[in-house]
N, C-alpha and C positions, 0 to 999 in steps of 0.2 A: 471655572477657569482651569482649574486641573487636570479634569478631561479633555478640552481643548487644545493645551499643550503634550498633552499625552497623545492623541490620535495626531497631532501635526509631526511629531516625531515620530510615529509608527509610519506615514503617510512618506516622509521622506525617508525613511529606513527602507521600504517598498522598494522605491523610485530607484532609492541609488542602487539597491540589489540587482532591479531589472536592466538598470541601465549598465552595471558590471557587467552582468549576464550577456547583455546586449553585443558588448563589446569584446570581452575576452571569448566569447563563444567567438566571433570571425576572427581573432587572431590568432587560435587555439592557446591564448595562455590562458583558460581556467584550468585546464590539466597543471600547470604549473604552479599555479595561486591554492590548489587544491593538496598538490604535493605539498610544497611551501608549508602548510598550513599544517597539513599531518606531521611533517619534521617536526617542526616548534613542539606541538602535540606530546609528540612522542618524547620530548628532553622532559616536558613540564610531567606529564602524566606516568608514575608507576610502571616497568614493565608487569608485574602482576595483573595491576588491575586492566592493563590492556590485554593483557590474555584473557581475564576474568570476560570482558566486555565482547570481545573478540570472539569466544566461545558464544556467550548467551547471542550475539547476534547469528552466528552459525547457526547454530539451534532455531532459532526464528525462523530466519530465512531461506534454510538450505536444508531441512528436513523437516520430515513430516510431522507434524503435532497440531494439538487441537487447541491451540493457544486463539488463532483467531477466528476459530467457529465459535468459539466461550465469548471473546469478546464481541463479537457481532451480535450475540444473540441478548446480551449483557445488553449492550445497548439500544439494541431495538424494544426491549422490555424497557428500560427506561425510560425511553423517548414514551414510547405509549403508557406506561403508566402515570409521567408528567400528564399528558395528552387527556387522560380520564379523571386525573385529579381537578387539573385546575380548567384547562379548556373545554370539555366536556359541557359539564356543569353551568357555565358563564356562556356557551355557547345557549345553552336549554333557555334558560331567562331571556337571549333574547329573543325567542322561540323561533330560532332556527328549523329548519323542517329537519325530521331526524333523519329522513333517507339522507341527506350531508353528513350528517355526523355520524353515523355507522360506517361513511364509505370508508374511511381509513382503517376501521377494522377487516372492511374486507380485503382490503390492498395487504393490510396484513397478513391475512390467511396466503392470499395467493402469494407474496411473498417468500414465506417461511414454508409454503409448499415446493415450489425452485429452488429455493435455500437447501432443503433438504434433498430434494431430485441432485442437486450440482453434489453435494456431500456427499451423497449414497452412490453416486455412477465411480463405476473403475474409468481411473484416467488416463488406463492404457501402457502397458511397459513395451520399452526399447528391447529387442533384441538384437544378435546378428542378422536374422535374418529380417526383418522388419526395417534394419535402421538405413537402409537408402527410401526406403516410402516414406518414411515421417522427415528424413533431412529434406525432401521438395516441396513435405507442408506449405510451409512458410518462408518467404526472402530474408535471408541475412542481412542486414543493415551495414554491421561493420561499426556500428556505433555501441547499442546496447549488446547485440547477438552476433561477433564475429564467429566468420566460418573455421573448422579445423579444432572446435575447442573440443577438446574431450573430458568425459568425465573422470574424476581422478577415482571412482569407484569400482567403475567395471570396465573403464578405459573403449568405451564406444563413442565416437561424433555425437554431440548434444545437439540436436537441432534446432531454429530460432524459436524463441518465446519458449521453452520448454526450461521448467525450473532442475530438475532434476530428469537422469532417463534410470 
């Protein structure tokens, strides 16, 4: 019975998220309810520890580190060593043919072969002269990727989808 009340409130917690979403996205006041939000935020929480928070997500996000190559590989190792523990094994008894059950070790190889090709390729730097060829890459949205924004590093036109130039 616990879980059942449990998943009916996850179920409408859902609902009404989407259905906010739904709503304030055509009116644009999620920008508002978003600010709104951060105020309050910002009375109840520390300035310290929003700086503290504010940094480690910088560092995340907006520079380079090997924070989620560690974690991807973390998990991908996990999920398959689950995968060899327990499914593996349960699979064999019911004598599943094994070309099945090896296939996901091959998806993993070729996997973590991509994995490492995407890691290992340079991603290409902005410069002056390069930076009108990669600003008509891609369309500016205006939403996620407004045009005009400049890096506050080297103070070049960031182009759209581009985390860093």
């Amino acid at each position: 019975m616990d879980f059942l009340v449990l998943f009916l409130f996850y179920l409408a917690s859902v609902l009404m998220g989407l259905v906010l979403i739904c709503v304030c996205s055509k009116t644009h006041s999620l920008k508002g309810l978003a600010r709104g939000g951060a105020q309050i935020f910002s009375c109840i929480i520390p300035e310290c520890l929003q700086r503290a928070v504010h940094g480690l997500l910088h560092y995340l996000f907006h520079t380079r580190n090997h924070t989620f190559i560690v974690l991807h590989l973390v998990l991908q190792g996990m999920v398959y060593t689950e995968y060899t523990w327990e499914v593996f094994g349960y699979c064999q008894e019911l004598e599943l043919s094994l070309h099945y059950l090896l296939l996901p070790y091959l998806l993993l190889g070729v996997n973590l072969f991509f994995f490492t090709l995407t890691c290992g390729t340079n991603p290409g730097i902005i410069t002056k002269a390069n930076e009108l060829l990669f600003l008509h890459v891609y369309e500016f949205d205006e939403v996620m990727f407004p045009k005009n924004v400049r890096c506050s590093t080297c103070d070049l036109r960031k182009p759209a989808r581009s985390k860093h130039c």
